[in-house]
C-alpha positions as CSV (number, residue, x, y, z in Angstrom):
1,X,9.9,-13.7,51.1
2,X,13.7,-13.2,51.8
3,X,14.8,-8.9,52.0
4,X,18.3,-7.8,51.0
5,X,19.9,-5.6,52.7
6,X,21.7,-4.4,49.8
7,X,21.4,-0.8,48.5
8,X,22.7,1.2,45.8
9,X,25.2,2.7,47.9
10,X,26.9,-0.7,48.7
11,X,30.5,-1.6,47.3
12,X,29.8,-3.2,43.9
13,X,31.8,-6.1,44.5
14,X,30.9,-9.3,44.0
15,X,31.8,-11.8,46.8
16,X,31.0,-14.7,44.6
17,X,33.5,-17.1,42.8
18,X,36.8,-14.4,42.1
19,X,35.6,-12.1,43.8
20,X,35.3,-10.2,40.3
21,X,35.1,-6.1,40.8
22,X,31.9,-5.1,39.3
23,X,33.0,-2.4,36.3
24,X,30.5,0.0,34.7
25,X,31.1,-1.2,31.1
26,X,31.3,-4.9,31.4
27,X,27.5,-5.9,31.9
28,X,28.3,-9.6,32.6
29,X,30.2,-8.2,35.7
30,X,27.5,-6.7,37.0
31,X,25.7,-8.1,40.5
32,X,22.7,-7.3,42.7
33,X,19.7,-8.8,44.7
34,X,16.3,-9.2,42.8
35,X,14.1,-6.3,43.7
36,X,11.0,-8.8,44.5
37,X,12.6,-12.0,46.0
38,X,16.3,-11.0,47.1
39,X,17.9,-13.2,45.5
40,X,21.6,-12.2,44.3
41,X,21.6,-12.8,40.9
42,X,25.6,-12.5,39.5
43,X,27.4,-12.4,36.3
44,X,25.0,-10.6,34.7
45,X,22.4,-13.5,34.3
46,X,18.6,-12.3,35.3
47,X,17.0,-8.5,34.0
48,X,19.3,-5.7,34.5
49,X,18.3,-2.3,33.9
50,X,20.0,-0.6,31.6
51,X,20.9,2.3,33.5
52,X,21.8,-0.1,36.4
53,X,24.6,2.2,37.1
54,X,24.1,5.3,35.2
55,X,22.0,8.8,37.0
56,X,20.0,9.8,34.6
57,X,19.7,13.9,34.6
58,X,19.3,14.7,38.9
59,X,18.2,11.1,39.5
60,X,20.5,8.5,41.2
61,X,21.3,5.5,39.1
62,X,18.2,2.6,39.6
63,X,20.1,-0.3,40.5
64,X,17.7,-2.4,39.4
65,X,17.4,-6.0,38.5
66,X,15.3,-9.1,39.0
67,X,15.7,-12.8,38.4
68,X,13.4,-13.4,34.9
69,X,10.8,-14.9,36.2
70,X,10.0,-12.3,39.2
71,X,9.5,-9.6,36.6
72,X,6.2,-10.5,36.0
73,X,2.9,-8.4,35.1
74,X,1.1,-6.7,37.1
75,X,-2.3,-8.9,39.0
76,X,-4.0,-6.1,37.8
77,X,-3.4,-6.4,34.1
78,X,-6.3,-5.6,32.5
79,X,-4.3,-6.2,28.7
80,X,-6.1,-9.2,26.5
81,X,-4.0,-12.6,26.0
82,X,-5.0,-14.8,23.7
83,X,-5.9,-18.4,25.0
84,X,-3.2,-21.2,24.7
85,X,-4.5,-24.1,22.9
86,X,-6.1,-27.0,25.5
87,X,-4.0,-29.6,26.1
88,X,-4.7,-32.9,24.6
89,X,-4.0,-36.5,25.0
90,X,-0.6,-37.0,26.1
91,X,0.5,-33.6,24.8
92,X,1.5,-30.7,27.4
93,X,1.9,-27.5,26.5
94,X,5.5,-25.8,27.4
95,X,5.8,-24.5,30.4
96,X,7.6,-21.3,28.8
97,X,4.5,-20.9,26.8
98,X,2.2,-21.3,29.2
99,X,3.7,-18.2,30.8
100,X,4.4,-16.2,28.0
101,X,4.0,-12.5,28.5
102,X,3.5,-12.8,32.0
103,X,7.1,-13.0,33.1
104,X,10.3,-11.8,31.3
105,X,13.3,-14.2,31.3
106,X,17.3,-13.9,32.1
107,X,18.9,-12.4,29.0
108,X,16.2,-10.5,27.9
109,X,17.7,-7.1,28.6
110,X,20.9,-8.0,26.4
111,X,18.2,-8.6,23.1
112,X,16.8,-5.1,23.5
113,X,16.4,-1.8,25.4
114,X,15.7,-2.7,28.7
115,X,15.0,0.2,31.2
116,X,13.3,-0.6,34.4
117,X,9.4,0.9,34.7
118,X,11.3,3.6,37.7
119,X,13.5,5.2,34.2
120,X,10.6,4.9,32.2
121,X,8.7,6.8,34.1
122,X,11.4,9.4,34.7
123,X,11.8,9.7,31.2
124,X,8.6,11.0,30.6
125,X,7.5,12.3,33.7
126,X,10.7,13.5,34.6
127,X,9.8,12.9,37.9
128,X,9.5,10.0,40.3
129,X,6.1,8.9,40.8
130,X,3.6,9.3,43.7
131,X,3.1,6.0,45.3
132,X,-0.9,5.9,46.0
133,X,-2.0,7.6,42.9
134,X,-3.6,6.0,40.8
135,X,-3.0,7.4,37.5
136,X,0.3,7.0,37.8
137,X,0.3,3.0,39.1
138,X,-1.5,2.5,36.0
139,X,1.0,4.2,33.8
140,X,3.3,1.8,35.5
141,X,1.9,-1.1,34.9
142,X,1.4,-0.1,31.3
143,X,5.2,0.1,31.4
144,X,5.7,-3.2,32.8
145,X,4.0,-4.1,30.1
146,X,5.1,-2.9,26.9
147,X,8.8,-4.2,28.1
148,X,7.2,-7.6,28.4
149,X,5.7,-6.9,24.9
150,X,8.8,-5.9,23.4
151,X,10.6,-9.1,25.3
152,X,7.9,-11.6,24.1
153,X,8.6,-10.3,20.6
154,X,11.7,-13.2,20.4
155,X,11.7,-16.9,21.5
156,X,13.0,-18.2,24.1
157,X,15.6,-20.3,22.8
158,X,17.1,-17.5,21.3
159,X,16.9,-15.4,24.3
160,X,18.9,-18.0,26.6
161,X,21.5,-18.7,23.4
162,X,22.0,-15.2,23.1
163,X,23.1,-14.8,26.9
164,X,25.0,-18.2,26.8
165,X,27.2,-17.1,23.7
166,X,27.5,-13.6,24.9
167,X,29.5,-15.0,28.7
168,X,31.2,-17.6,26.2
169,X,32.7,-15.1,24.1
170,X,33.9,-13.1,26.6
171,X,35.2,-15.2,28.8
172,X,37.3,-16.9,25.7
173,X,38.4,-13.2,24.7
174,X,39.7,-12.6,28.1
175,X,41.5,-15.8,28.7
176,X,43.2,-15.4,25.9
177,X,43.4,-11.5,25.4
178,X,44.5,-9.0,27.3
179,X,41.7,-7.3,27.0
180,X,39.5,-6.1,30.1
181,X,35.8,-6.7,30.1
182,X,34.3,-3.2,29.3
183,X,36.9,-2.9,26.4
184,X,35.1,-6.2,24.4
185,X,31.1,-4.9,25.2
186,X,29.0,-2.2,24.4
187,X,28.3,0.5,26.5
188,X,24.8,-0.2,28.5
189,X,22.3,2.7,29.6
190,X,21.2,5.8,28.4
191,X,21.8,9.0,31.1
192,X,19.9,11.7,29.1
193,X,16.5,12.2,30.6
194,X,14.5,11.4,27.5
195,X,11.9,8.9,25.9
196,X,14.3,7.4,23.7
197,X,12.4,4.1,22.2
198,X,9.1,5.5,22.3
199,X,6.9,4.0,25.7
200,X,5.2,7.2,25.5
201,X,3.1,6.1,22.5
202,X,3.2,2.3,23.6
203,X,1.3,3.7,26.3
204,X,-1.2,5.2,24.4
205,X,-1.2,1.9,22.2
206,X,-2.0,-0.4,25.3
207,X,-4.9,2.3,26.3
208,X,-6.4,2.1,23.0
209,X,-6.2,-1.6,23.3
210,X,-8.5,-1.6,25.9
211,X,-11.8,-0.1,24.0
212,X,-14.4,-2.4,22.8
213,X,-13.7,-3.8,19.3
214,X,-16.0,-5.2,16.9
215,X,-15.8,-9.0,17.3
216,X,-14.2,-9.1,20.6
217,X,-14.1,-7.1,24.1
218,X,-11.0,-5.2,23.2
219,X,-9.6,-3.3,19.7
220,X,-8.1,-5.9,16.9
221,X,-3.8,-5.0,16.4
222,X,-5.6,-3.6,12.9
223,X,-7.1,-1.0,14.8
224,X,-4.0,-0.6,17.8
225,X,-1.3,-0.3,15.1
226,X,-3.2,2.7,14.1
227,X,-1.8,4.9,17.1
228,X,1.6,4.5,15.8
229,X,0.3,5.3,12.6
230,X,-0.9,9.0,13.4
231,X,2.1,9.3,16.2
232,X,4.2,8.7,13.6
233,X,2.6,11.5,10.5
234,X,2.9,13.9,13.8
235,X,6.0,13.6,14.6
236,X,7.1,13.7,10.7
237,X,5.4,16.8,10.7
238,X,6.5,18.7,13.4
239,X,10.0,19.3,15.1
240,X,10.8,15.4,14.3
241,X,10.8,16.6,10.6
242,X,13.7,15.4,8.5
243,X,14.7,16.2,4.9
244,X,17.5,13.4,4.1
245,X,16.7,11.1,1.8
246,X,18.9,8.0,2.3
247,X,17.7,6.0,-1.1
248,X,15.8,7.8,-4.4
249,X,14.8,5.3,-7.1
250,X,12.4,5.7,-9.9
251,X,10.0,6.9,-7.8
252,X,10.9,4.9,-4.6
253,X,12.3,7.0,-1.9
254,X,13.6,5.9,1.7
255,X,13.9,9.1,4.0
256,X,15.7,9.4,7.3
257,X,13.8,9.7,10.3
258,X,14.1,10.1,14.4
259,X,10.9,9.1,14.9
260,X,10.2,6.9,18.1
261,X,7.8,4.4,16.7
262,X,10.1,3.5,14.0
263,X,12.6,2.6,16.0
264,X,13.7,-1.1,16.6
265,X,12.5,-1.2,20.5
266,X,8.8,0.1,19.3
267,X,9.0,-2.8,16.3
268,X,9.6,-5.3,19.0
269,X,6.9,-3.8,21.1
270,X,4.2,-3.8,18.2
271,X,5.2,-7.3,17.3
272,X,4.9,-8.7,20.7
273,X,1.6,-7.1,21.1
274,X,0.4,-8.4,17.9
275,X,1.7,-12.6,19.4
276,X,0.2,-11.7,22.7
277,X,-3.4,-10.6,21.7
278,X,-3.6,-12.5,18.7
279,X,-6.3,-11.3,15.9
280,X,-9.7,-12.7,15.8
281,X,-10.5,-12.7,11.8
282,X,-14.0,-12.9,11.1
283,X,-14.6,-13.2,7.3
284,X,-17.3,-12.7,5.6
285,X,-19.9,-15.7,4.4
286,X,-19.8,-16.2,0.7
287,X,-22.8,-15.4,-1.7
288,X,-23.8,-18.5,-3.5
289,X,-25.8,-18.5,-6.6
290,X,-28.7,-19.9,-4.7
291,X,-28.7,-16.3,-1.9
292,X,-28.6,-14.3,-5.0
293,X,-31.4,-16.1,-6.6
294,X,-33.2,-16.1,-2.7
295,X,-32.7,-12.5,-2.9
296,X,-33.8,-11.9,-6.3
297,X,-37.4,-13.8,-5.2
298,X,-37.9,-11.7,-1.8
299,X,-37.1,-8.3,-3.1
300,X,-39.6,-9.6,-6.2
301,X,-41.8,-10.1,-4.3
302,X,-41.5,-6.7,-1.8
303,X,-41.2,-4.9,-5.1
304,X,-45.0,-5.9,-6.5
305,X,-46.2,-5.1,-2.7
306,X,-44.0,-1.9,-2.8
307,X,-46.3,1.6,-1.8
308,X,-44.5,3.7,-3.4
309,X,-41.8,4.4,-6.0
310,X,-39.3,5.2,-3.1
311,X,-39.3,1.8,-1.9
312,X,-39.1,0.0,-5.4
313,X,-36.1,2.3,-6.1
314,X,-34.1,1.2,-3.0
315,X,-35.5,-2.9,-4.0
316,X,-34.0,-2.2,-7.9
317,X,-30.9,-0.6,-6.0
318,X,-29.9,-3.3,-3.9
319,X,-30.4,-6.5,-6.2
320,X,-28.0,-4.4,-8.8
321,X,-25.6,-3.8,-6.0
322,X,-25.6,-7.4,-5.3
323,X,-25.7,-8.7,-8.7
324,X,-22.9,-6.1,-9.3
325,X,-20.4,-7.6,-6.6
326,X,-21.3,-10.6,-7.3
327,X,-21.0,-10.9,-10.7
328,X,-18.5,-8.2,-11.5
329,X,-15.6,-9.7,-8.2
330,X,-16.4,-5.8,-6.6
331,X,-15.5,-4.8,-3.4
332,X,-18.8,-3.7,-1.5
333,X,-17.3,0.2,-0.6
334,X,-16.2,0.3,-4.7
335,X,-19.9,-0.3,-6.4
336,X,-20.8,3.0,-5.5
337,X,-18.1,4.3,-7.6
338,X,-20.5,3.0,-11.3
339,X,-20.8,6.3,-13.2
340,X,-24.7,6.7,-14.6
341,X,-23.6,8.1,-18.2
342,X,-21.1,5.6,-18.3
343,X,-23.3,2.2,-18.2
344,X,-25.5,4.7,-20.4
345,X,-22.9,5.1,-22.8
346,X,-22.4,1.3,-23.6
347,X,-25.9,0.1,-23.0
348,X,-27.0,-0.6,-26.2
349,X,-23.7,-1.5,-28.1
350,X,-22.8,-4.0,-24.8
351,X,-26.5,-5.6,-24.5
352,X,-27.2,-6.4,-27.6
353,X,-23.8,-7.7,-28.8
354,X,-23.1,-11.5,-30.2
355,X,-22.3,-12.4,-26.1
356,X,-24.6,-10.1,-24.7
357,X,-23.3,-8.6,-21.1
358,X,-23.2,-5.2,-19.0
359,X,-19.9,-3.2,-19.1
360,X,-19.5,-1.7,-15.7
361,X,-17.8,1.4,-15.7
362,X,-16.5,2.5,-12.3
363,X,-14.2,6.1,-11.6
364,X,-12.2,6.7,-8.4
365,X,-9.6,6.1,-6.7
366,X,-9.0,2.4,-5.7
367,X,-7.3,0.6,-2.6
368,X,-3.6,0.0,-3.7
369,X,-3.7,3.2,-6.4
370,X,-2.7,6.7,-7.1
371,X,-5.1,9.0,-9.0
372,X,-8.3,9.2,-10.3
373,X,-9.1,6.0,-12.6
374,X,-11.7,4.3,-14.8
375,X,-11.9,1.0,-15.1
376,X,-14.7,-0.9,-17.3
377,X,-16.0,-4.2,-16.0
378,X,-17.9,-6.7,-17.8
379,X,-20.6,-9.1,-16.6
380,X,-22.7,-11.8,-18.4
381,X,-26.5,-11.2,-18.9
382,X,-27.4,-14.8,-19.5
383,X,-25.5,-17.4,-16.6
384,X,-26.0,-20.9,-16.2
385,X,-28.5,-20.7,-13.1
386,X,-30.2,-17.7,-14.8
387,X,-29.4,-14.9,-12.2
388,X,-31.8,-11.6,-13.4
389,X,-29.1,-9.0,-13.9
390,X,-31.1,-7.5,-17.3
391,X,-34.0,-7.3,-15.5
392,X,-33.1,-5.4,-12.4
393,X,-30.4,-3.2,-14.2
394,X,-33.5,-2.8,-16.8
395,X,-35.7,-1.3,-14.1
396,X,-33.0,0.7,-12.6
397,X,-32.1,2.6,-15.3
398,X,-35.5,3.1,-16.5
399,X,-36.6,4.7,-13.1
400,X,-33.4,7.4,-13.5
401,X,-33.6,8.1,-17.0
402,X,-37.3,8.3,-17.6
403,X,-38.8,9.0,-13.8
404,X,-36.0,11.1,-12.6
405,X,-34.6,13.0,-16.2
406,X,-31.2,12.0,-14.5
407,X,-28.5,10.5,-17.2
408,X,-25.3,12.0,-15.5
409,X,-23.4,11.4,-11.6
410,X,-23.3,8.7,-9.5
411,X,-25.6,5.4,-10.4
412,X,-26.0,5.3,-6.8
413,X,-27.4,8.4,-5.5
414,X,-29.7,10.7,-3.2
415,X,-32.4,13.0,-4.4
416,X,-29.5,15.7,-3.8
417,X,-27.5,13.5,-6.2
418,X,-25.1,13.1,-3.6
419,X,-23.4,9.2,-3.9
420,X,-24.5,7.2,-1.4
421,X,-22.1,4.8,0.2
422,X,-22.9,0.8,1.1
423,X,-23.9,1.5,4.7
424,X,-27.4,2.7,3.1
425,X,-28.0,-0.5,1.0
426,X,-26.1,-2.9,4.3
427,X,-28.9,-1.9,6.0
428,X,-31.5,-3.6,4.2
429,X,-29.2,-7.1,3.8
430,X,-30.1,-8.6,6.9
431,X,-33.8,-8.5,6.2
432,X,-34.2,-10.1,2.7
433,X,-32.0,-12.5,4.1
434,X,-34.0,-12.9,7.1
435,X,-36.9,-13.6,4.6
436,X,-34.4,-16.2,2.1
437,X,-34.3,-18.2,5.1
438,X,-37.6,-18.8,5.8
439,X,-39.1,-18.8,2.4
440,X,-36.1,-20.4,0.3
441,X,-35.7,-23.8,1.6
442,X,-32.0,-24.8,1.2
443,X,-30.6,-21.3,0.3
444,X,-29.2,-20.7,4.3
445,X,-28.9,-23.7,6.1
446,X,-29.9,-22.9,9.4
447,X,-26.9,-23.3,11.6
448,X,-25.3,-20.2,9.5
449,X,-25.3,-16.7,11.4
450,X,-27.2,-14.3,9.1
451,X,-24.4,-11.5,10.8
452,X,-22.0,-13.4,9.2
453,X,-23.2,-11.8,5.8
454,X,-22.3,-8.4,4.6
455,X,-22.3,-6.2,1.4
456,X,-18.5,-5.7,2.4
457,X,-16.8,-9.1,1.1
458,X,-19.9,-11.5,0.7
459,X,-20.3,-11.4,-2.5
460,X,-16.3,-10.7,-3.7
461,X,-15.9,-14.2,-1.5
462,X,-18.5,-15.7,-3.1
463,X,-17.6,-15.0,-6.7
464,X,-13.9,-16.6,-5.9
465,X,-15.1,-19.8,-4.9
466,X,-18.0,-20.1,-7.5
467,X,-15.6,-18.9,-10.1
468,X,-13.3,-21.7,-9.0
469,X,-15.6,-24.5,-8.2
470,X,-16.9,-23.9,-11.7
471,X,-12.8,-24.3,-12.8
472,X,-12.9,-21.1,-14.3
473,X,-9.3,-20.5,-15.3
474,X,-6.7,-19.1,-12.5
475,X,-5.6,-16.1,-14.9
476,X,-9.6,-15.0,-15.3
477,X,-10.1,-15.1,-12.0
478,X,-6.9,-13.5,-10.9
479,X,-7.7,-10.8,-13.6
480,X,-11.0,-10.4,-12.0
481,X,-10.0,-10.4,-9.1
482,X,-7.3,-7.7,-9.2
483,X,-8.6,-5.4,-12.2
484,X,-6.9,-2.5,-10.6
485,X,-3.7,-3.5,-11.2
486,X,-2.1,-1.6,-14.1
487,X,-0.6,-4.6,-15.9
488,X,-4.3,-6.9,-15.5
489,X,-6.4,-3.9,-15.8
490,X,-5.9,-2.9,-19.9
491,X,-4.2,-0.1,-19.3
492,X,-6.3,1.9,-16.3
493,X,-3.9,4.7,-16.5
494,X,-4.7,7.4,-14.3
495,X,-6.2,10.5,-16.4
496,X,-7.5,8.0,-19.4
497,X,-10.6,8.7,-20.6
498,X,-13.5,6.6,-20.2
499,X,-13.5,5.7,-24.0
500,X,-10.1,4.9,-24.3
501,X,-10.6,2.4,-21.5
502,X,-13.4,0.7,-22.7
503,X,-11.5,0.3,-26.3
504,X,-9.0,-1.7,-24.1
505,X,-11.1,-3.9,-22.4
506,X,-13.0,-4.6,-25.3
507,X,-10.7,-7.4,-26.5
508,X,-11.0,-9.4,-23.6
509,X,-14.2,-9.1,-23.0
510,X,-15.0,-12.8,-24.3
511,X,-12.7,-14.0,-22.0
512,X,-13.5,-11.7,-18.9
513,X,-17.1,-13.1,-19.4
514,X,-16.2,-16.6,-18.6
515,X,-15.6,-15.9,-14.9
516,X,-19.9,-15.3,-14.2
517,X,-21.2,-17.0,-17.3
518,X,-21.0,-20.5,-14.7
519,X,-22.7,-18.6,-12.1
């Protein structure tokens, strides 16, 4: 591997072509030998450090630089990459993909901050660091790679037309200006000692990266992006605080804001961590009417074998909580939310009208809303493959009002009366279903992982694509589907009484009924 002799204390002059004098503010001037191979990259063209020539607080200025492809990651880099598709027949993948986020490329420094991993490190160390340690050779290389990160983030094409149309403007303006070369470009580098973009957090989000995630060996960008999340509220609330507001309409307010990780550096970053690991989305099997009605038959049959009324209880409690998502397009953390007095309150008016059916009436605050709501749902009793929602809402409601004296709180609670939340009834999914399989032929086809299932979106999914295999109409099922919504919802004003709600929903209650009557 060729050495260079050259040092930072050398005449910056470039011996190459005109002999050009290297100048402080015209980057495209600028010349040095790559730090790993030696080779003396000119004009500008390769990865310059920003603070190439600046001293930044008592430190000497870097004098870094390296051809594109010798700033590569470390061998060690434990970070995840997501798999480039196999070639096939007569199709080869490209080569710049095939490297991508494993080695930066000339003209990346000119399409965002680029400070070498030496400046980062000053900046928040604010001191050089120890060669053999090992905490800091980590930090290092998690430096190396959030600037490859943030350099992934744009394509290559653009990167190389940037630098192209960057030494053709200049070298037009000159020939036919007077003007010098640091007078037509921006100012590169930063001197202050200080973590201007925000690596100090991209840190952190690389080491969270690293923890085991649920469907893969390393946390999902849902879960990473979080770091920035809480960085960010700290910041907000401490000295970072800032009181501006740039924009105020009707409610909509844009606020200043110093903050690090919403800068454009730590957007880059974030994005190009999000292309490099990818996201591994597992969704949830659907119900079909045929699970339901396989569920129905197994928890029959526990029920009848039951010893006690504790266990026929949690039976009743999980049919209704899958006929309830199900039939009623529910999330699986909102069904907890069904208020006791309110089913109590429309039981009889609701079951035995002309189109019999169960109004639903749920209270809380739901994903995408402000304040405290209630929102009435209704659901057929009869459907076309005769799923037994009477009968197990029947039994529930029985046990509570006539076991238990209980006709107020949560539907779904403890003997404290304390709600319980889906993790208590997801426990029991995997059994019944466990038992469907073997005892329903047809209901799971075999090749289907039970794990696949959950009281989280299986039955939600299920409901869409039953609803529209049955060509239910798109406005009932988007209704359905996004009942929260002020305009879809009847008028689930926050504060509205239960009453008043109901009242609204009433009128389209023949219509809302269509989206489970086909199930």
């Amino acid at each position: 591997m060729p050495r260079s002799t050259w040092s930072p204390g050398s005449p910056l002059v470039s011996s190459f072509g005109r002999r050009r004098p290297m100048i402080q503010g015209d980057f495209l001037s600028w010349t040095a030998p790559c730090r790993k191979c030696g080779k003396i990259l000119k004009n500008g063209v390769g990865l310059f450090c920003s603070n190439f020539w600046h001293s930044k607080g008592s430190f000497h200025p870097c004098a870094n630089a390296w051809c594109g492809d010798c700033y590569t990651s470390f061998p060690t880099d434990p970070f995840p990459q997501q798999d480039l598709p196999e070639e096939e027949d007569g199709i080869e993948s490209d080569p710049a993909e095939v490297n991508a986020f494993q080695k930066g490329r000339n003209g990346d420094h000119l399409m965002t901050v680029f400070e070498c991993d030496l400046c980062h490190f000053r900046n928040i160390r604010k001191k050089d660091p120890e060669w053999g340690d090992e905490q800091d050779a980590f930090m290092l290389m998690c430096i190396r790679r959030a600037s490859l990160d943030a350099f992934w983030s744009r394509a290559t094409g653009t990167v190389t037309a940037n630098l192209r149309r960057a030494g053709r403007d200049t070298l037009d303006g000159a020939t036919r200006t007077s003007m010098e070369g640091d007078e037509m470009m921006p100012m590169m580098g930063w001197p202050h000692l200080e973590d201007r973009v925000g690596m100090a957090p991209a840190i952190l989000s690389l080491t969270a990266s690293l923890r085991p995630g649920v469907y893969a060996g390393h946390l999902q960008y849902s879960s990473v992006r979080k770091t920035r999340s809480w960085y960010s509220n700290a910041y907000n609330a401490g000295a970072g605080y800032q009181r501006d507001t740039i924009y105020s309409h009707i409610g909509y307010r844009v606020t200043a804001t110093t903050g690090p990780t919403d800068g454009p550096w730590f957007e880059k970053f974030m994005k190009g961590l999000r292309l490099r690991q990818g996201e591994i989305q597992k969704q949830d099997h659907p119900f079909t009417s045929a699970i339901v009605l396989g569920l129905d038959w197994a928890c029959e049959a526990q029920w009848h074998r039951a010893g006690g009324p504790a266990e026929k209880a949690d039976l009743e409690d999980f049919m209704v909580y899958v006929l309830m998502e199900y039939c009623g397009d529910l999330r699986g953390e909102e069904v907890p939310l069904m208020s006791l007095q309110g089913i109590l309150t429309f039981w009889d008016s609701c079951t035995q009208a002309e189109t019999p059916h169960i109004m639903l009436t749920l209270h809380g605050k739901f994903k995408g809303e402000t304040g405290l709501r209630w929102h009435c749902i209704p659901i057929p009793v009869n459907t076309k493959s005769n799923l037994p929602i009477l009968k197990w809402f029947r039994r529930a409601l029985r046990r509570r009002v006539e076991e238990n004296q209980r006709t107020t709180g949560w539907f779904f609670a403890d003997a404290e009366r304390k709600r319980r939340k889906m993790i208590y009834y997801e426990s029991m999914l995997q059994d019944h279903l466990q038992t469907v399989r073997e005892e329903v032929r047809g209901a799971i086809p075999p090749e289907i992982d039970l794990e696949g299932y959950s009281l989280r979106r299986s039955g939600r999914s299920g409901a869409h694509t039953t609803a529209t295999n049955n060509r239910v109409p798109t406005e009932v099922i988007t209704t359905m589907g996004r009942w929260r919504k002020k305009e879809l919802a009847r008028g689930t004003v926050p504060g509205l009484p239960m009453t008043q709600v109901y009242l609204r929903v009433s009128n389209a209650v023949p219509t809302l009924l269509t989206f489970a009557s086909g199930f």
